[in-house]
N, C-alpha and C positions, 0 to 999 in steps of 0.2 A: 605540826610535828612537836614532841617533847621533846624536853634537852636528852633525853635518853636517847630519843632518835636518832637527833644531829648527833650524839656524841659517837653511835656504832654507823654510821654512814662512813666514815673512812676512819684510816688510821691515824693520820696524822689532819691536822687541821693547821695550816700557814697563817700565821701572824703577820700580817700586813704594816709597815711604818710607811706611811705613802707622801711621797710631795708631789708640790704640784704638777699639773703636767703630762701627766701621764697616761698611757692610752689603757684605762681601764678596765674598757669593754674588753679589749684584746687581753690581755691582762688576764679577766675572770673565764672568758671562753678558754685560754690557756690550759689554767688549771683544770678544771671542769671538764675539758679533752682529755687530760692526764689524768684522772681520776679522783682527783681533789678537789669534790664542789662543794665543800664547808670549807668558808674562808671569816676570818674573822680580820676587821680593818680598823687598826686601834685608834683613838680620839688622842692622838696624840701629836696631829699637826692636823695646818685649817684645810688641807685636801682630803680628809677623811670624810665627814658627810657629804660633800660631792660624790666621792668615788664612790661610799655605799649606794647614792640615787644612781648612778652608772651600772653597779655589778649586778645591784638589784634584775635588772631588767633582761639581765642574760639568762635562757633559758636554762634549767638544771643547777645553775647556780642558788648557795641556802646561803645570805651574805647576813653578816653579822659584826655588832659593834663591839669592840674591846675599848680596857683601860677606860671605862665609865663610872666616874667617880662619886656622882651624886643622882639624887631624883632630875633637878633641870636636864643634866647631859641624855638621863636614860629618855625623857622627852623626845629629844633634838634626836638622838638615833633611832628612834621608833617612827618620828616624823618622816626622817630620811627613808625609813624603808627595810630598817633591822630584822631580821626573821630571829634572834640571839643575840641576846646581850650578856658581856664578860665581863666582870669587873675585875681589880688586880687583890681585892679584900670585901669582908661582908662587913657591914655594917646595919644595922638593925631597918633605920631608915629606909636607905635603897633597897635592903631586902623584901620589906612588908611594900613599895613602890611597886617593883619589879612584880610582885608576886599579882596586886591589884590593876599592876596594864594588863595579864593574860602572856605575857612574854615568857619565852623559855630564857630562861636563867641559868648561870654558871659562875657563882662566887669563888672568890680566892681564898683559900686557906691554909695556913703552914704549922697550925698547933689543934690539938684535941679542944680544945676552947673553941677555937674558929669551928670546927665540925659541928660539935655541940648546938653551938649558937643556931647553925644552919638546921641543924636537928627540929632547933625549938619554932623555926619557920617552916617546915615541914619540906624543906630542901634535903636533899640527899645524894645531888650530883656536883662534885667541883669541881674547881681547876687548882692543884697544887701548885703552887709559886710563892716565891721563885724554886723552883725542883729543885737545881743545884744547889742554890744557897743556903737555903731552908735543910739542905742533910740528904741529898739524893734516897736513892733509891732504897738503906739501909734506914733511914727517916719515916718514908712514905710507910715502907715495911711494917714499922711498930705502929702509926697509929690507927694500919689497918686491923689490927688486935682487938682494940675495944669498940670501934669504929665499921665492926663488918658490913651495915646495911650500904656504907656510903662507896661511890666508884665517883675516881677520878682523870682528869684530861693535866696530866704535867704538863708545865709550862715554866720555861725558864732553865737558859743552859744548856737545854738538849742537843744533841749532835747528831748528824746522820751516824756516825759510828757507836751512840750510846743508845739511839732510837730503840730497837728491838732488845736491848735489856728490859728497856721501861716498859713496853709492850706486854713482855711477859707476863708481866704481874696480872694477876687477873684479877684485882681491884681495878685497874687501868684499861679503859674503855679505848681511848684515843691519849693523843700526845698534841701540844701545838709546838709549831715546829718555825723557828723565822728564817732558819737558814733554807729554806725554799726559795723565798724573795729576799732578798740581803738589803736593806735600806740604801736607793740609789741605784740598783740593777733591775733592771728593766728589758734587757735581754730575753727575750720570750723564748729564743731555742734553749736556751738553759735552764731557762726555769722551767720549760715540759720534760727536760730530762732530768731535773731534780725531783719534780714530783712524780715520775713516773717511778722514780729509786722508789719513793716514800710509798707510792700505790702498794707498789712489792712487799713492804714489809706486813702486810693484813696478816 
């Protein structure tokens, strides 16, 4: 798959912050029942490359590593099993890496600079973050202007109630979304009805 692919397979794509523990199979079959089989699982505690060797394995699921901030990490989540790597900014390095493992790729970008850059590595799909921070949706807006070849997945801030603003946009492929899993809830009836919300908004 291209990242173009994973990006239009659902709407929203759940940002994972995982600790130990957890039963992740159940977890990723969860989603994946609800409509949500791009799930991206951030490097951002030591239960993440476990849980991607876990999700990896469940059928239909497309499990992918987030918050990858150098060539070593993108390594170590390739090894684990990343079908997608995210990082939270592009950097020249990780980009010409990313480009040379054969990985679909999804850089972070919040200015015409960042695009550009991405431009100049022959990338053309990001992820805007942080969304909110960065100037919402009136942000994104302007630097689809100069910017038309490029379509993005916001991340950062997003709310089930702001979700299909962002959607709109038809620069905007998909959205990643944390408030699906809330860091610590692990509640699987709730998170199949949270993502079954997020299914809805296609």
């Amino acid at each position: 798959m291209t990242i173009d692919d994973i990006m239009r397979t659902a709407p929203v794509i759940p940002v994972l912050v995982l600790d130990e523990g957890g039963d992740w199979v159940g977890l990723a079959e969860t989603l994946v029942a609800a409509g949500l089989p791009v799930l991206e699982v951030t490097l951002r505690t030591p239960a993440a490359l476990g849980a991607i060797r876990a999700m990896a394995a469940v059928p239909g699921a497309i499990v992918g590593a987030g918050t990858v901030l150098n060539e070593n990490q993108l390594g170590q989540a390739i090894d684990a099993g990343s079908q997608f790597i995210v990082s939270p900014g592009l950097t020249v390095p990780l980009g010409k890496a990313a480009i040379r493992a054969g990985v679909p790729f999804l850089p972070g970008v919040a200015t015409a600079g960042d695009i550009m850059r991405g431009f100049d590595l022959g990338l053309d799909r990001f992820k805007f973050f942080p969304a909110e921070a960065a100037g919402g949706i009136p942000a994104l807006k302007a630097l689809c202007a100069p910017c038309a070849d490029a379509r993005f997945c916001p991340t950062g801030g997003i709310t089930p109630q702001t979700a299909a603003n962002w959607l709109a946009l038809p620069a905007v492929l998909c959205i990643g979304g944390s408030w699906i899993v809330p860091p610590g809830d692990l509640d699987l009836a709730g998170i199949s009805e949270r993502a079954r919300a997020a299914t809805a908004l296609r």
